[in-house]
KETORZA-576106 format. One record per residue (C-alpha): residue in three letters; x, y, z. Coordinates in steps of 0.001 Angstrom, whole numbers, plus 500000, padded with zeros to 6 digits. Each point is the difference from the previous one (the first is absolute). Example, Ala and Ser with C-alpha at 12.3 -4.5 7.8 and 13.67 -1.06 7.14 Angstrom:
BEGIN
ALA512300495500507800
SER501370503440499340
//
This chain:
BEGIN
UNK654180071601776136
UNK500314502323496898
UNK503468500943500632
UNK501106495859500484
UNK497664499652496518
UNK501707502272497809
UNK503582499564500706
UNK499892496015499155
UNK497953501451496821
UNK503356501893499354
UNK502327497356501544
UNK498191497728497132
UNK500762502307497354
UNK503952499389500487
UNK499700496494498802
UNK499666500683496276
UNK503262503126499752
UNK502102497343501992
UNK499378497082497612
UNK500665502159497306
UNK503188500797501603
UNK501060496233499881
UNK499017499506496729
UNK502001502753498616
UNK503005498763502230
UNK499729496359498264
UNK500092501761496289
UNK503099501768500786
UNK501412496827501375
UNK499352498067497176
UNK501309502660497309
UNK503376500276502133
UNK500026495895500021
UNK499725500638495801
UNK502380502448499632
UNK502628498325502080
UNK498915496455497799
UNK501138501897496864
UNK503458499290500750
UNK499628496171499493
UNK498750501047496399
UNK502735497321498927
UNK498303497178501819
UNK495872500556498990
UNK498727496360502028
UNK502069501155502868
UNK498394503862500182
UNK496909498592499769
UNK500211497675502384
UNK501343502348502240
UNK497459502657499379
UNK497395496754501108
UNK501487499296503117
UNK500550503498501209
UNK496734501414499092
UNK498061496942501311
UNK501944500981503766
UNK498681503504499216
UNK495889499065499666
UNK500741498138502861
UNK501166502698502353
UNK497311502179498537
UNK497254498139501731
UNK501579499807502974
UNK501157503446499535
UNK495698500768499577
UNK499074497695502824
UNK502499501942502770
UNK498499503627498659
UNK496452498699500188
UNK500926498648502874
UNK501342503630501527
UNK496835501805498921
UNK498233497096501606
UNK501651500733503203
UNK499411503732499816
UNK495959499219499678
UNK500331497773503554
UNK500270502812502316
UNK499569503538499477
UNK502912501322502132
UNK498075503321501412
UNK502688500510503081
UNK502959500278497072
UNK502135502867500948
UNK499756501796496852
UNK496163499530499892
UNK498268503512500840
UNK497531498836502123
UNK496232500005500730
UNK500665502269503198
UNK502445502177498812
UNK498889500232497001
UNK498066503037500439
UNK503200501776501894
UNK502450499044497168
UNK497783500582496626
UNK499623503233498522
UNK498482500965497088
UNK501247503258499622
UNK501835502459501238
UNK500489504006499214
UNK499524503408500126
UNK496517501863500170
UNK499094503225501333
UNK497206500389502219
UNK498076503067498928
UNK497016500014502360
UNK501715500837502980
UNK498903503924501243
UNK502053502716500504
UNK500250500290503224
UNK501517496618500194
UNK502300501240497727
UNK498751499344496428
UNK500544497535497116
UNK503140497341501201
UNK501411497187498412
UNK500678496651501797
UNK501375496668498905
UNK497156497556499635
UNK500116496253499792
UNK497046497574499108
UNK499537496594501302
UNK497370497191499389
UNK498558501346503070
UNK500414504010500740
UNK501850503388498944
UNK501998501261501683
UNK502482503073499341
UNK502699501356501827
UNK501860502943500759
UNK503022499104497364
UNK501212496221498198
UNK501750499585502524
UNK496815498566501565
UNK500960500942503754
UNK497169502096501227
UNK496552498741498630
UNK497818502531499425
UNK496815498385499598
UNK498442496111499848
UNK496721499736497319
UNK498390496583500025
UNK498886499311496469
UNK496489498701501141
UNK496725501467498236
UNK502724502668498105
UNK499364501114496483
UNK501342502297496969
UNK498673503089498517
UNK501554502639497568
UNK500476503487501010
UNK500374502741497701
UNK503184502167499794
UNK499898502702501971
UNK500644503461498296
UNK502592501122502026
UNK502106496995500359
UNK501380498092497206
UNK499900496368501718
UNK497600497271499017
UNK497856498691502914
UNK497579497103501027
UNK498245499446503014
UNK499673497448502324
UNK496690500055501760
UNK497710497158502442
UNK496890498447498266
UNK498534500337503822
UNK500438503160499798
UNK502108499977503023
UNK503232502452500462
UNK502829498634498591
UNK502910502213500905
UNK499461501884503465
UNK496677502135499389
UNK500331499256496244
UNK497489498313497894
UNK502241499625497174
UNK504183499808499349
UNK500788502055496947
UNK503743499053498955
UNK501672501475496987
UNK503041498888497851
UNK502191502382497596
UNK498756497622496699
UNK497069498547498330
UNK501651496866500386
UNK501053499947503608
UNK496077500444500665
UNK499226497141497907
UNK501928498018501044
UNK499575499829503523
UNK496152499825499102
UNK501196496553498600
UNK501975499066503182
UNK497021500856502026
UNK498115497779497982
UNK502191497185500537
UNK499583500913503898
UNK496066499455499177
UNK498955503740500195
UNK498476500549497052
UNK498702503254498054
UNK496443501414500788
UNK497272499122497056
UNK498211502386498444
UNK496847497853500135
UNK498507497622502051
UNK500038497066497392
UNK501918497054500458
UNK503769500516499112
UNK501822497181497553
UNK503178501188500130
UNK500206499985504400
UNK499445497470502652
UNK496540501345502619
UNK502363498798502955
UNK503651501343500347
UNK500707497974503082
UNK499831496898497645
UNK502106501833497398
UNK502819500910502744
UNK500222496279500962
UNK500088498937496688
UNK503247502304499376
UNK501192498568503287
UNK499525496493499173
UNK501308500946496555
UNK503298501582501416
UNK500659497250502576
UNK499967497322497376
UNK502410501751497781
UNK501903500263502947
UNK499812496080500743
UNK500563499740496535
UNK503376502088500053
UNK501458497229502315
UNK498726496821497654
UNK501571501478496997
UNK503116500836502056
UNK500021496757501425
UNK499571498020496410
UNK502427502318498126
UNK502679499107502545
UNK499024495907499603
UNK499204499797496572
UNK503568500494498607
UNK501540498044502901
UNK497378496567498638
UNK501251500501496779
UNK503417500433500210
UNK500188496920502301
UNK497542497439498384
UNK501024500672496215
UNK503250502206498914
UNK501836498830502897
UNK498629496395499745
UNK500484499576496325
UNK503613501351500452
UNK501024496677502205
UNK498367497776498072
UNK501637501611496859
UNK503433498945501520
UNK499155497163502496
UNK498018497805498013
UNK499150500789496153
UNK503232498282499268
UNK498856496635501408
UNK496693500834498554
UNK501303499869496391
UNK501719496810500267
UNK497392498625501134
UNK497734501349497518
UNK501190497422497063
UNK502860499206497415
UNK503206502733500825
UNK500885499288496960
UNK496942501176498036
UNK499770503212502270
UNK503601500502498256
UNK499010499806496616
UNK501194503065498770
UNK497632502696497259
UNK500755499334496455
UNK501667503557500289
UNK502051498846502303
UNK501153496774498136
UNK501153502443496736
UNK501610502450502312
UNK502083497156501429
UNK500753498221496181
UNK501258503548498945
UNK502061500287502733
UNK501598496285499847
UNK500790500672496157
UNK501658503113501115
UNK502011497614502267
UNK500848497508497730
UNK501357502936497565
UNK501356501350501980
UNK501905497428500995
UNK501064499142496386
UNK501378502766499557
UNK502315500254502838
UNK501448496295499040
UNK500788501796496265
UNK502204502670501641
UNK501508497332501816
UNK500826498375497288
UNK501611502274498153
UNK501780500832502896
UNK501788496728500415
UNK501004499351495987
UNK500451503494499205
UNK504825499655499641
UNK501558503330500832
UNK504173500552499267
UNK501012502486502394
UNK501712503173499135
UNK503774500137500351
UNK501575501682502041
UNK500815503666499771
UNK503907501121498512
UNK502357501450502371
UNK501427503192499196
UNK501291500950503307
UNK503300499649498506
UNK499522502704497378
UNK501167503257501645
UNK498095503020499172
UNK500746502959497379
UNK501420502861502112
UNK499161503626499029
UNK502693502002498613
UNK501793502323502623
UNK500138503612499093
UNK503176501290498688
UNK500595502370502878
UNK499066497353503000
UNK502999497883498027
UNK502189502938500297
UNK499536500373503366
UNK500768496363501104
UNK502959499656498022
UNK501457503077501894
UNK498717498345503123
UNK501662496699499690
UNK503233501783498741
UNK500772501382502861
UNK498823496993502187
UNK503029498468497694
UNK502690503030500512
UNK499439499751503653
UNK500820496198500208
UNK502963500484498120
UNK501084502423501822
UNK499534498064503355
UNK502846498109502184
UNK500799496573499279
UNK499015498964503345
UNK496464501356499435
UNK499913498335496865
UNK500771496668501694
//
């Protein structure tokens, strides 16, 4: 079957993107396990040896990281799931794709059936049809694409549309008592492009000889059910990707980063003493070793200098001060009264005195 043939073709294809997905994974990996190493810059045996043992674990989980994805792809190439819910369909496939839809005006329609009118048209794999407005309620009309073909029409003086024509190679009516459909846009473009949409239907332009065409297919029944085979695998196709897009991330995240993560703190500690002499995975860089020197003879002055001060400290003799004099006993220097305050207490305690002279004796007793 052509359709069963050409989706495992693209099923196939995935293989290569999603390896390349893992490989880029395990770089990023390793240059995090690198940066994070530079911290043990003191110890150079003991990076290094860490750097082995962790990036070893990572090639290791990147093959089985590759096996599981080939092994998803692998499962997707079993059984072409053709009942999938979000697969289109072969029988509705017809009902559900359209190639186009729009507006076109329908200009050979007489007068007496009341002129020019426009009408919503959509085009399938299989017919036009157009109705009354996008709403797509009340179809108008149902046009099987079979034995249909293209041919310009020139622009009518009256009107300024642009118009083709859709006309029977049988010669047989193909709208009521038509021979022909003329339908006209507002652009240049518009026409154009729904000559290309038609093509894609397989209704294809009329030749202006009768030599073989290069550019066209002789049978447009095999060109429509090329573009339905065509849109159902990119349909099928829409649900692998979806599918593998969801999984890939999942794989990785639990075969590698969240692998490496537990063995990072469950077991490259027993790992590295088991890998040799502790002691020479200790040896420290020569820039190390003269960081450490400079910073024991800093000690070690350090430490001189404080037993100096103590020194002096401790033989340094001191004679105290003595204490201060007391002059509490010295009573100050009063300021001289004026004259007239002395004049005034003198005549005060005079006759304080008259009055206690002049008092009885018993009073004075």
């Amino acid at each position: 079957m052509a359709f069963e043939a050409i989706v495992k073709k693209q099923v196939v294809k995935i293989k290569e993107p999603c390896i390349k997905c893992i490989d880029l994974v395990v770089q990023e990996l390793i240059n995090t396990v690198r940066q994070c190493s530079n911290k043990l810059d003191s110890f150079p045996r003991l990076r290094e040896e860490t750097e082995r043992i962790v990036t070893s674990h990572i090639r290791d989980r990147e093959s089985k990281a590759k096996e599981q994805v080939l092994l998803l792809i692998d499962v997707q190439l079993a059984y072409i799931n053709t009942n999938h819910e979000d697969f289109i369909g072969f029988a509705k496939y017809v009902q559900i794709f359209v190639i186009r839809k729009g507006w076109l005006t329908i200009n050979n329609i007489s007068i007496m059936k009341g002129g020019a009118k426009e009408y919503w048209f959509v085009l399938t794999a299989e017919s036009l049809s157009w109705f009354k407005d996008d709403e797509e309620k009340e179809k108008k009309y149902m046009l099987p694409l079979d034995n249909l073909k293209v041919r310009d029409v020139e622009k009518s003086f009256m009107s300024s549309k642009h118009m083709f024509a859709i006309f029977n190679t049988e010669q047989r009516n193909v709208f009521k008592d038509n021979r022909f459909l003329e339908l006209a846009c507002d652009t240049l473009e518009e026409v154009e492009s729904w000559r290309a949409s038609l093509l894609r239907a397989g209704v294809y332009p009329e030749r202006a000889s009768s030599g073989p065409s290069e550019n066209f297919s002789m049978d447009p029944q095999l060109e429509r059910k090329v573009e339905t085979i065509r849109n159902l695998v990119d349909s099928y196709m829409a649900i692998v990707n979806k599918c593998i897009r969801d999984l890939m991330p999942k794989s990785i995240m639990h075969l590698m980063i969240n692998n490496v993560k537990e063995f990072i703190n469950a077991e490259l500690l027993a790992q590295l003493y088991s890998a040799g002499d502790q002691n020479a995975l200790m040896d420290e860089s020569q820039e190390q070793v003269q960081r450490r020197e400079e910073v024991l003879r800093t000690h070690h002055a350090l430490k001189e200098a404080l037993a100096i001060i103590g020194d002096i400290s401790t033989t340094t003799v001191s004679t105290p001060l003595p204490p201060p004099v007391d002059n509490s006993w010295l009573s100050p220097v009063s300021s001289p009264i004026p004259f007239k305050s002395q004049l005034h207490s003198c005549h005060f305690h005079g006759r304080i005195y008259k009055r206690r002279q002049n008092a009885s004796p018993e009073m004075n007793r």
